[in-house]
PAZA-821358 format. One record per residue (C-alpha): residue in one letter; x, z, y; residue number from 1. Coordinates in nm, 2 decimals. Each point is the difference from the previous one (the first is absolute). Example, Ala and Ser with C-alpha at 12.3 -4.5 7.8 and 13.67 -1.06 7.14 Angstrom:
% PAZA-821358
{'A'; {1.23; 0.78; -0.45}; 1};
{'S'; {0.14; -0.07; 0.34}; 2};
END
This chain:
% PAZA-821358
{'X'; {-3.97; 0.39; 2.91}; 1};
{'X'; {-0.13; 0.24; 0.27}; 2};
{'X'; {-0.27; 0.26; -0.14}; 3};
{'X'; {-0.24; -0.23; 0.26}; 4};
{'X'; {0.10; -0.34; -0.04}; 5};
{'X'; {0.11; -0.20; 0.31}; 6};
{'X'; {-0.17; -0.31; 0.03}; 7};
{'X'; {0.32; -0.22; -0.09}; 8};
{'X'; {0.05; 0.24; -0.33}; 9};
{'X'; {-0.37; -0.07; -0.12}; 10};
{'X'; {0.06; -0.35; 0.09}; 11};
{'X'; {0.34; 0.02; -0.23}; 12};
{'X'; {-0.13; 0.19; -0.30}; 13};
{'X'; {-0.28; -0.23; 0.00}; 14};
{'X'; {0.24; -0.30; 0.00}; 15};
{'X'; {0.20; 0.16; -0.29}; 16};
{'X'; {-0.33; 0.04; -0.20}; 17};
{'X'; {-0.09; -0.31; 0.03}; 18};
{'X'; {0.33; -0.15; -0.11}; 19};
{'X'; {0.00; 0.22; -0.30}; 20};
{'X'; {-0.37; -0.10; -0.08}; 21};
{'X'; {0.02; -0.34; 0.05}; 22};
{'X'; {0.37; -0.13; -0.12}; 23};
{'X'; {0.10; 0.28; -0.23}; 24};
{'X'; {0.24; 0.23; 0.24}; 25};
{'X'; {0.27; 0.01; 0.24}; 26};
{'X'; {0.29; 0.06; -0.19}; 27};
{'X'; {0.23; -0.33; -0.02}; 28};
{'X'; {0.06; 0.04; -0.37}; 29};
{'X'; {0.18; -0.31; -0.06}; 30};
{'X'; {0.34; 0.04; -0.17}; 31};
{'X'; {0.32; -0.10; 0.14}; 32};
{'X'; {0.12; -0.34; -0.19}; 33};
{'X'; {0.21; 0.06; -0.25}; 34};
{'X'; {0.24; -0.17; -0.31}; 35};
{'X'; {0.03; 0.16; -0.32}; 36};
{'X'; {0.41; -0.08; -0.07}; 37};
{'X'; {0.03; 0.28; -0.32}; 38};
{'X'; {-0.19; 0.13; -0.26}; 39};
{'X'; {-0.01; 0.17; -0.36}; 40};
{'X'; {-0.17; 0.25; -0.12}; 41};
{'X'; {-0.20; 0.24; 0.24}; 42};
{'X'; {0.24; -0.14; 0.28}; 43};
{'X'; {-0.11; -0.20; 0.26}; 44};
{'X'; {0.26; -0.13; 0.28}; 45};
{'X'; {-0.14; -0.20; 0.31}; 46};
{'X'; {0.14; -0.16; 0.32}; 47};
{'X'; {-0.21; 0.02; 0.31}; 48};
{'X'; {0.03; -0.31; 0.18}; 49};
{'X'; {0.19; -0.05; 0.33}; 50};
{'X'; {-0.28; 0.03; 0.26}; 51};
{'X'; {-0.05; -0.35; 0.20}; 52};
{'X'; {0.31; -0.17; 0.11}; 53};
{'X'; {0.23; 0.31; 0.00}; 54};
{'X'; {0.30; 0.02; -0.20}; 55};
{'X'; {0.09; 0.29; -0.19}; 56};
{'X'; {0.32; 0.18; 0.06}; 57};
{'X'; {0.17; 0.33; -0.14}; 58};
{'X'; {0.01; 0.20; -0.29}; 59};
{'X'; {-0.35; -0.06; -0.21}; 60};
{'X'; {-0.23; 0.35; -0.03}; 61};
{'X'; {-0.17; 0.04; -0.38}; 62};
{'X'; {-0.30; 0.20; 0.04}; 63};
{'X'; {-0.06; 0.23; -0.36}; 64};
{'X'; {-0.34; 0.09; -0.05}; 65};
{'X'; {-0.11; 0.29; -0.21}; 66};
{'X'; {-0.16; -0.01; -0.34}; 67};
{'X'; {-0.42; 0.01; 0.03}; 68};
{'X'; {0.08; -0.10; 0.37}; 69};
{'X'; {-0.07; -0.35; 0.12}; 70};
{'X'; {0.19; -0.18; 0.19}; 71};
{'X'; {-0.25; -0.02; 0.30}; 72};
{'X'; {0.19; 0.33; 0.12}; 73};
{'X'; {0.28; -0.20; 0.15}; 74};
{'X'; {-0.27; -0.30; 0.09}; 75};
{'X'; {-0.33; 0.22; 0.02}; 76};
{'X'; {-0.17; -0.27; 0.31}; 77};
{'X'; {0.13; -0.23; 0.31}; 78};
{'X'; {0.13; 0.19; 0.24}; 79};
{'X'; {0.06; 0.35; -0.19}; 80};
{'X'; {0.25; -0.19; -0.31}; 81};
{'X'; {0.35; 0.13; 0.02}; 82};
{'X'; {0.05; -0.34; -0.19}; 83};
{'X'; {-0.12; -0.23; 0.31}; 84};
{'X'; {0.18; 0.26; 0.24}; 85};
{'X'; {0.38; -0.12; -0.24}; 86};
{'X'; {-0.12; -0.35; -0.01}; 87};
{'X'; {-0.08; -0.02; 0.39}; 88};
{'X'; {0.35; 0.14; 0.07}; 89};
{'X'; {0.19; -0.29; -0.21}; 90};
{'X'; {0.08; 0.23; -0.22}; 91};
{'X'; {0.00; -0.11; -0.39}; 92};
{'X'; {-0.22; 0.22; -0.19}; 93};
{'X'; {-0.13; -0.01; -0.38}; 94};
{'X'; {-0.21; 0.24; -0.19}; 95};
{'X'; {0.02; 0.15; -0.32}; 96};
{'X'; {-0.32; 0.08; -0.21}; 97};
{'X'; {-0.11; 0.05; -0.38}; 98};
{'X'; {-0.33; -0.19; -0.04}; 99};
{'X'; {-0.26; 0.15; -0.22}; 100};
{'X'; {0.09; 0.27; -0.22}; 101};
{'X'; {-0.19; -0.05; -0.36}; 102};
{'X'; {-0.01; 0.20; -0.31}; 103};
{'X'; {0.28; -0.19; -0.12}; 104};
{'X'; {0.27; 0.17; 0.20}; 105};
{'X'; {-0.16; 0.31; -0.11}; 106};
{'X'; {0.39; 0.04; -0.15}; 107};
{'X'; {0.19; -0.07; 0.32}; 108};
{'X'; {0.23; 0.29; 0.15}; 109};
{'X'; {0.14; 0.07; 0.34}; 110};
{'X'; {0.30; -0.22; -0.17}; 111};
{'X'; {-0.18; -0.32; 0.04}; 112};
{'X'; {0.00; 0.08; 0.37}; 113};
{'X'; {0.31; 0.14; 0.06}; 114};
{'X'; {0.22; -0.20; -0.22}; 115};
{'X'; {-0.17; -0.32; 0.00}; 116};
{'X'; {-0.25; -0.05; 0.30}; 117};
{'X'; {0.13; 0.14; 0.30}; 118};
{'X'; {0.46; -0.13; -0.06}; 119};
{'X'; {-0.21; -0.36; -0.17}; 120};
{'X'; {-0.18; -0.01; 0.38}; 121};
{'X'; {0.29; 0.05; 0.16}; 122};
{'X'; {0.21; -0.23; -0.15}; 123};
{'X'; {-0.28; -0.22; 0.01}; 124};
{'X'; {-0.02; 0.02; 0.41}; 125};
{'X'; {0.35; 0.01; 0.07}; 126};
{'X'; {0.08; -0.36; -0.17}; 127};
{'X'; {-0.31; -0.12; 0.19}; 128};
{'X'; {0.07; 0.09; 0.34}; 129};
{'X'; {0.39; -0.12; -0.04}; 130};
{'X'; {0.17; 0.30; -0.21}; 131};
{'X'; {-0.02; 0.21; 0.29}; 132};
{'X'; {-0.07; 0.40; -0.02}; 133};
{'X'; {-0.35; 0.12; 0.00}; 134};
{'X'; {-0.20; 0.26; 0.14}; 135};
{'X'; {-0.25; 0.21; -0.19}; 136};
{'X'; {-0.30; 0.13; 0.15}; 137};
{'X'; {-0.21; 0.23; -0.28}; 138};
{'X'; {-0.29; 0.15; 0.08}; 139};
{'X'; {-0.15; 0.30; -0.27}; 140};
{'X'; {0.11; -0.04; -0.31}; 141};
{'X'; {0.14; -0.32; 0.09}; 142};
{'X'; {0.25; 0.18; 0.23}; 143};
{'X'; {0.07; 0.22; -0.31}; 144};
{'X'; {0.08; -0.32; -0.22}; 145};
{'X'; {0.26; -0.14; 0.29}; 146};
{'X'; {0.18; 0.34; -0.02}; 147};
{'X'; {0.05; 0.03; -0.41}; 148};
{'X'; {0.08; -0.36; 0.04}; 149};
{'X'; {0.27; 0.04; 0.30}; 150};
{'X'; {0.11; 0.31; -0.15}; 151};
{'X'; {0.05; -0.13; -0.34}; 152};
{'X'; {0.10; -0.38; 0.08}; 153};
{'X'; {0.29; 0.05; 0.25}; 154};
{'X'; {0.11; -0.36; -0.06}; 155};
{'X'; {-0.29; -0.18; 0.16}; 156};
{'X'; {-0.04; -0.16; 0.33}; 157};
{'X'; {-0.17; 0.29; 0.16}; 158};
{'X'; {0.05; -0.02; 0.39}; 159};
{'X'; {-0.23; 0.34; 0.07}; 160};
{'X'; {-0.25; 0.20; -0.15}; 161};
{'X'; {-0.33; 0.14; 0.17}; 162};
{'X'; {-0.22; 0.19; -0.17}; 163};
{'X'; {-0.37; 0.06; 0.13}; 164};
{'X'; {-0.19; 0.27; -0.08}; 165};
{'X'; {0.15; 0.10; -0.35}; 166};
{'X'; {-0.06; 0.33; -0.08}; 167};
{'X'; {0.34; 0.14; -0.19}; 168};
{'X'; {-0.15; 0.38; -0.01}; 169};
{'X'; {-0.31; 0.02; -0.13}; 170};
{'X'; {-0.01; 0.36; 0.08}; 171};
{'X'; {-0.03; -0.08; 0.30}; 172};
{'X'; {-0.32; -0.17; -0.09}; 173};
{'X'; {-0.32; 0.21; 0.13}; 174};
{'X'; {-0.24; -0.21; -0.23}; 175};
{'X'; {0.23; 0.06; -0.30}; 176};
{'X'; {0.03; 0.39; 0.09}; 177};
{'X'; {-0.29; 0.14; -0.15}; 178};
{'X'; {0.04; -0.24; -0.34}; 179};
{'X'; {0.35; 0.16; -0.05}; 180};
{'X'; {-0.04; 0.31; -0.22}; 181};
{'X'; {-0.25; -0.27; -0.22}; 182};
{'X'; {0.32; -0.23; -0.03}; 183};
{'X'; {0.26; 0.26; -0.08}; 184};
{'X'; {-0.27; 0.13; -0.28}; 185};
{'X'; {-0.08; -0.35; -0.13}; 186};
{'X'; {0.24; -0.12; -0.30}; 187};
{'X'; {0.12; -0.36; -0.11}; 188};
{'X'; {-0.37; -0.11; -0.23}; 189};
{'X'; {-0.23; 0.20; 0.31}; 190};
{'X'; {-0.29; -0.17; 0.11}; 191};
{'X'; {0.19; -0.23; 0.27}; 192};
{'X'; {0.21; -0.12; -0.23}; 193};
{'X'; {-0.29; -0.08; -0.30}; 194};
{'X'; {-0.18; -0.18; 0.30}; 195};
{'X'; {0.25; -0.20; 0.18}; 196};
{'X'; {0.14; -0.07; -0.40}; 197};
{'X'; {-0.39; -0.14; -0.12}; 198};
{'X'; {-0.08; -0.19; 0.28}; 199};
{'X'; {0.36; -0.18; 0.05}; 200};
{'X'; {0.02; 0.16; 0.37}; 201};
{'X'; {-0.18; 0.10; 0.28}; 202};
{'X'; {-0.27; -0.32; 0.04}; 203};
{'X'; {-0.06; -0.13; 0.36}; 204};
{'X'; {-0.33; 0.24; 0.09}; 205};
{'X'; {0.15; 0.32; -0.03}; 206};
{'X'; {0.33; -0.12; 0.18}; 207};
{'X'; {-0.23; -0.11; 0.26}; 208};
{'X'; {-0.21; 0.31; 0.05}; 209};
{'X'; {0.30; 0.20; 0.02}; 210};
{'X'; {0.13; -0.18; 0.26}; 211};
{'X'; {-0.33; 0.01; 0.18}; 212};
{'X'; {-0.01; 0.39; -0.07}; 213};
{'X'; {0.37; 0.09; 0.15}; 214};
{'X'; {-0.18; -0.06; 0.34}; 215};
{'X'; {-0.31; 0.18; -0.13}; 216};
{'X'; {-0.06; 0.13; 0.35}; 217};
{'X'; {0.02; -0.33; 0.17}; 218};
{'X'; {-0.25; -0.11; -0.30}; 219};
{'X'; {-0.27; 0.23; 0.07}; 220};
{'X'; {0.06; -0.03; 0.41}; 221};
{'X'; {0.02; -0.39; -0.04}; 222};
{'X'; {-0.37; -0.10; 0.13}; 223};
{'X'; {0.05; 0.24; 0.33}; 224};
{'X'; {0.32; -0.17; 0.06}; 225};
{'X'; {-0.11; -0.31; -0.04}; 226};
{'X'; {-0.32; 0.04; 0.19}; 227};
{'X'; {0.19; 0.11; 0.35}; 228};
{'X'; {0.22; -0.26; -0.05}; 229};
{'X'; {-0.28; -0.31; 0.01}; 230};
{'X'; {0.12; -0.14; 0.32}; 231};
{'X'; {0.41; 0.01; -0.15}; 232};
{'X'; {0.02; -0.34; -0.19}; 233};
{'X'; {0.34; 0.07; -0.10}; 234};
{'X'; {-0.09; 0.32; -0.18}; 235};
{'X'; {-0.28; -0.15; -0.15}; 236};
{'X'; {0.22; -0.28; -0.13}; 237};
{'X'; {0.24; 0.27; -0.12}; 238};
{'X'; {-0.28; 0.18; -0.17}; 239};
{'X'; {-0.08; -0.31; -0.20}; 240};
{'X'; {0.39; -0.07; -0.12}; 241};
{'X'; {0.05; 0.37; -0.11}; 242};
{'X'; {-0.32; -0.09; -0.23}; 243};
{'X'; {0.11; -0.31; -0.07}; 244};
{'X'; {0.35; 0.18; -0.18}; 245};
{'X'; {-0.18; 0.24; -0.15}; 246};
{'X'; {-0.23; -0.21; -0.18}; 247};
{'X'; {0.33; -0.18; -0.17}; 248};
{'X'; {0.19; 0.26; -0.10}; 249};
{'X'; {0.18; -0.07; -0.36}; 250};
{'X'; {0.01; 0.19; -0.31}; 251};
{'X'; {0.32; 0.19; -0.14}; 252};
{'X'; {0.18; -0.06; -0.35}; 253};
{'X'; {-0.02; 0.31; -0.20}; 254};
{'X'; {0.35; 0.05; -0.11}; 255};
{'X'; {0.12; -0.04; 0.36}; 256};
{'X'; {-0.31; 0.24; 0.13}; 257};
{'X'; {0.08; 0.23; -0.28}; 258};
{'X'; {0.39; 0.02; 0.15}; 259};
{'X'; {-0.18; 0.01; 0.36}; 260};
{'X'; {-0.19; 0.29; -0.09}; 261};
{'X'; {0.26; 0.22; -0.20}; 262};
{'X'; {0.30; -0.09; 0.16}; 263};
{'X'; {-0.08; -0.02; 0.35}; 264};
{'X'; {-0.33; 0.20; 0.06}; 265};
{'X'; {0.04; 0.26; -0.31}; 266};
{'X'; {0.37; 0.07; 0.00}; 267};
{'X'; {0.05; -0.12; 0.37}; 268};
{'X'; {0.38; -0.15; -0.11}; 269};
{'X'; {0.02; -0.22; 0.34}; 270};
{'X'; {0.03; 0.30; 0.20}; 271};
{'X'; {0.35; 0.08; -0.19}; 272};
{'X'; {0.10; -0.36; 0.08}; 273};
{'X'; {0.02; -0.11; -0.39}; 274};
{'X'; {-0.19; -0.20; -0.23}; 275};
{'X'; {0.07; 0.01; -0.38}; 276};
{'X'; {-0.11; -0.32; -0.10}; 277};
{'X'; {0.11; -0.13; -0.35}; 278};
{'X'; {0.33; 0.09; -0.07}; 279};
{'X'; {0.15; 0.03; 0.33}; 280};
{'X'; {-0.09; 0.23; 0.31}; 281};
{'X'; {-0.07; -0.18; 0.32}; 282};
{'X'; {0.13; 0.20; 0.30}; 283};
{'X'; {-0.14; -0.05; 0.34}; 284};
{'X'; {0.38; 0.08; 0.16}; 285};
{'X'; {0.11; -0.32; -0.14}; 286};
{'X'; {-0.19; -0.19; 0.28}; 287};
{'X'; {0.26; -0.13; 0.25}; 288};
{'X'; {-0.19; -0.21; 0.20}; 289};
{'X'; {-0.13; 0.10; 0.32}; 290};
{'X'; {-0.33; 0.16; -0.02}; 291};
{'X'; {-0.32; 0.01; 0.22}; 292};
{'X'; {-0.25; 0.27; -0.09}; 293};
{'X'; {-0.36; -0.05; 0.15}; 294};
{'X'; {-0.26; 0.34; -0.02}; 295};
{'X'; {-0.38; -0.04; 0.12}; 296};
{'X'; {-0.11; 0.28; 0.26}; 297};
{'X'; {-0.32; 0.01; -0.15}; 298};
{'X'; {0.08; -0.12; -0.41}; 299};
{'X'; {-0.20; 0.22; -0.23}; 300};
{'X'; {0.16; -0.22; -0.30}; 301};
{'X'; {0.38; 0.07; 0.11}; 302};
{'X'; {0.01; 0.27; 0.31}; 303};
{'X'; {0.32; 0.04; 0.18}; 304};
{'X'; {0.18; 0.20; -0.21}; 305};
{'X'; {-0.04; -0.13; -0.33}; 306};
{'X'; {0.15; -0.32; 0.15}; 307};
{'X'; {0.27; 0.15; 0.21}; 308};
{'X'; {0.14; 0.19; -0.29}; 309};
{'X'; {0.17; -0.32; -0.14}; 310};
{'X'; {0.24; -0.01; 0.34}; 311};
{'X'; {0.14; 0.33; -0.14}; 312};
{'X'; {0.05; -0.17; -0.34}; 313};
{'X'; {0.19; -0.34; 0.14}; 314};
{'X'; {0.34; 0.15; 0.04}; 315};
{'X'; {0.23; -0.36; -0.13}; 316};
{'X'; {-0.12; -0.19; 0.34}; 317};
{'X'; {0.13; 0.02; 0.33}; 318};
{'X'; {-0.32; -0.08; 0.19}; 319};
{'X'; {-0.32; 0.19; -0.08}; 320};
{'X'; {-0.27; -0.01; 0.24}; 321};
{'X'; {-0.37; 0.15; 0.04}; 322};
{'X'; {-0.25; -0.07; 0.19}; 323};
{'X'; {-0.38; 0.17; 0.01}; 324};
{'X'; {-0.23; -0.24; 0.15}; 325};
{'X'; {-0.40; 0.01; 0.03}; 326};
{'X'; {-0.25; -0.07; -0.29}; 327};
{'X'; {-0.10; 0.10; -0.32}; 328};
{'X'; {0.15; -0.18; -0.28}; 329};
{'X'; {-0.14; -0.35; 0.02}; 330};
{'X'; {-0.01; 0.05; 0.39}; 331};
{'X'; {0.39; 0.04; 0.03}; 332};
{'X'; {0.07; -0.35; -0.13}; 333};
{'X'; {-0.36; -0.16; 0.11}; 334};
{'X'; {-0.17; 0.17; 0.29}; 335};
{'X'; {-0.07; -0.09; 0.27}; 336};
{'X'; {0.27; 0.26; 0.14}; 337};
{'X'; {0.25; -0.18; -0.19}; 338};
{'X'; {0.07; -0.30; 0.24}; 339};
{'X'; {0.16; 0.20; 0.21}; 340};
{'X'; {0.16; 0.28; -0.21}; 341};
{'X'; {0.08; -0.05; -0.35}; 342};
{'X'; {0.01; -0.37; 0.04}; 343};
{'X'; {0.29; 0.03; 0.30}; 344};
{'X'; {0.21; 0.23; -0.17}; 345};
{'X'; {0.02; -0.25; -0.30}; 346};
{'X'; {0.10; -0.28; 0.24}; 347};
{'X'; {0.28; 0.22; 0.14}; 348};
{'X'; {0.12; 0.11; -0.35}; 349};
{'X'; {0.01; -0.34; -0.14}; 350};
{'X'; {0.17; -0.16; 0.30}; 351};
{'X'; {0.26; 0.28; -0.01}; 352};
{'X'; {0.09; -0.05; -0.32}; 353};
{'X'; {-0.09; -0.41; -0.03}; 354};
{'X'; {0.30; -0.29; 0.09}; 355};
{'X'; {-0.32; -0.08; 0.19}; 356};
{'X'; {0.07; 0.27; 0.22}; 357};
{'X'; {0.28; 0.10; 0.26}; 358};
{'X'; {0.34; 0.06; -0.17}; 359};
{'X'; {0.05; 0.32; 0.22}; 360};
{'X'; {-0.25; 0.26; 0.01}; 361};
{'X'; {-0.10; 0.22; 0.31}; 362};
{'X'; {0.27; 0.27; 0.03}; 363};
{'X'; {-0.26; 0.24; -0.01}; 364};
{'X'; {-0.12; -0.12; -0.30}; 365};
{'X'; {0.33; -0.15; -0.19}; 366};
{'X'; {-0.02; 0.16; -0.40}; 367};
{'X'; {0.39; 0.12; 0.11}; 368};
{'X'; {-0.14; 0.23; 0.22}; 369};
{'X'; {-0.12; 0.23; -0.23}; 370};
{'X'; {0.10; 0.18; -0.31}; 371};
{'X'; {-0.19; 0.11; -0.36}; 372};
{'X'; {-0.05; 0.37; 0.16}; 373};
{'X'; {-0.16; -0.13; 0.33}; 374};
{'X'; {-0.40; 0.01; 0.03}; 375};
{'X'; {-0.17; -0.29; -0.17}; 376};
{'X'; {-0.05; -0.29; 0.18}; 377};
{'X'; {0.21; -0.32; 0.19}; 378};
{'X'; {0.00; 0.23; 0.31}; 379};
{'X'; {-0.05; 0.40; -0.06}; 380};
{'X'; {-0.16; 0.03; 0.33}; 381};
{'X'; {-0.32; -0.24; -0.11}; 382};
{'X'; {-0.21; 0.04; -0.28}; 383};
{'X'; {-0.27; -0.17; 0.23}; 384};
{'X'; {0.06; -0.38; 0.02}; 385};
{'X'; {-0.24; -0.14; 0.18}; 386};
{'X'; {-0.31; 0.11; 0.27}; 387};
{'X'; {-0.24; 0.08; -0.30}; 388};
{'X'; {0.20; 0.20; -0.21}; 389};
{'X'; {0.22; 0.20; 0.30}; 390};
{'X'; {-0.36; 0.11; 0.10}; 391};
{'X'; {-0.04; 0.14; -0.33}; 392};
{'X'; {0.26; 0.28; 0.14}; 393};
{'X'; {-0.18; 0.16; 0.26}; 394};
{'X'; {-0.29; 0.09; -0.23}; 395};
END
């Protein structure tokens, strides 16, 4: 909004008031329909239903959320839902999810996911959608959990991997910088560990308010924001499904935080590309699917170079590609941005390695083109895929 209103901006913001006031918001909050065809413990496994009339055709996509994450950040509202995007296109797509963690799975490990949830949901999707290979699309941690799994479960029906927003150095982590020399002093019984150990994990609050607080700046700034944006009913409605996820974040088991928190944040082991997890050692160069890696411009959670230093560590594939697109790190999979970045070079990746999709690639862009030694991605000259994200260069 103009810092004096036109007359058709007043008339806007006062329309958008209104419409909050009167029938609760403007965000289409509806989720997309969906069956539940799989589920055990802390494992959810849905199929989004074929929109309309349209048939689905290709390989199916299997979304992985993150722990404490819910699902809404593939679905988060009509007409900003990477979900309805897939399901639009024809293309078959199922979810994976946990439910509600409890104090009962206070005992669970990153084995449960890794061993059980992740290869069971694969399995799971490829005998639903016809044996056929399937694409894994993990945002967070959940991109995290399709890795381990792909690298440690070569013989599943894994078409492709993309990983969103996964942070694999955590040294690279500006929020986590100034907590380091604490961690490196803190031993095994230190007051993380007694608190994450007494309460069964990290309950729902505090996972939410740390979410809300990696955007701390875009906390305090919020009510500006959204007062010069009155007349925008689109941001307003994206205002109100950003809330909306936060509100319903989930809590974490405490063994698996417990291995979150010395593993990956204290010792930092994914940025050596292994995992010692029971009595084997999980080792990221066993991935030989291709992989597509997705960093936020703007992602205060996972900044570019604590996701891009997994491309270094995938050296067993052929086909490694990054891309750094706009938005923080729910905005890179769910903003508004992402409709015409993120969300395009997903189609494109899936189609080029889908039997939905042509059986010869572009020359330009043909995996034999290339070798281990070129520079990461399908095509060396373009990290940029799409309108948003080349602009993202000249900046």
């Amino acid at each position: 909004m103009d810092l004096i209103p036109k007359p058709d901006q007043v008339v806007s913001a006062a329309n958008n008031i209104a419409h909050k006031v009167f029938y609760g918001g403007l965000a289409d909050l509806r989720p997309m329909p969906r069956t539940l065809i799989d589920d055990g413990v802390l494992r959810e496994v849905y199929h989004y239903r074929p929109s309309g009339a349209s048939r689905t055709t290709g390989d199916p996509v299997l979304l992985v959320t993150p722990l404490a994450a819910p699902s809404l950040c593939f679905d988060l509202r009509r007409g900003c839902s990477l979900v309805e995007h897939f399901v639009q296109q024809g293309r078959p797509t199922y979810l994976l999810e946990y439910g509600e963690v409890s104090f009962a799975n206070r005992s669970l490990g990153l084995e449960h996911w890794i061993d059980e949830v992740v290869p069971t949901a694969v399995e799971q999707v490829s005998a639903h959608a016809g044996d056929r290979p399937v694409h894994l699309v993990g945002w967070s941690l959940g991109g995290i959990f399709a890795a381990l799994t792909a690298a440690d479960r070569a013989d599943l029906p894994i078409g492709s991997l993309t990983i969103v927003g996964s942070p694999f150095d955590v040294r690279q982590v500006p929020l986590v910088a100034p907590i380091r020399p604490l961690l490196n002093l803190s031993d095994g019984g230190g007051l993380v560990t007694q608190l994450y150990r007494v309460m069964g994990g990290i309950p729902k609050p505090l996972v939410s308010r740390a979410f809300q607080l990696s955007s701390v700046q875009k906390l305090v700034t919020k009510p500006l924001v959204v007062a010069g944006n009155l007349d925008d009913a689109d941001f307003l409605a994206q205002i109100e499904a950003v809330d909306h996820f936060t509100s319903r974040m989930l809590a974490y088991p405490g063994r698996t935080f417990g291995q979150l928190y010395h593993r990956f944040l204290k010792g930092n082991q994914l940025a050596r590309g292994r995992l010692e997890l029971g009595d084997r050692t999980i080792d990221l160069a066993a991935i030989e699917v291709p992989t597509l890696v997705f960093a936020g411009a703007t992602d205060g959670i996972a900044p570019i170079r604590s996701v891009e230093a997994v491309t270094a560590l995938l050296t067993g594939t052929d086909e490694v590609r990054f891309e750094v697109v706009p938005g923080g790190h729910l905005g890179m999979i769910a903003g508004r941005a992402a409709r015409r970045t993120t969300w395009r070079v997903l189609d494109e990746w899936i189609d080029q390695w889908s039997a939905r999709g042509s059986a010869e690639a572009p020359a330009e862009d043909a995996p034999a083109s290339r070798g281990r030694d070129a520079t990461i991605g399908a095509n060396p000259r373009r990290r940029y895929s799409s309108a948003g994200s080349r602009s993202l260069a000249d900046r």
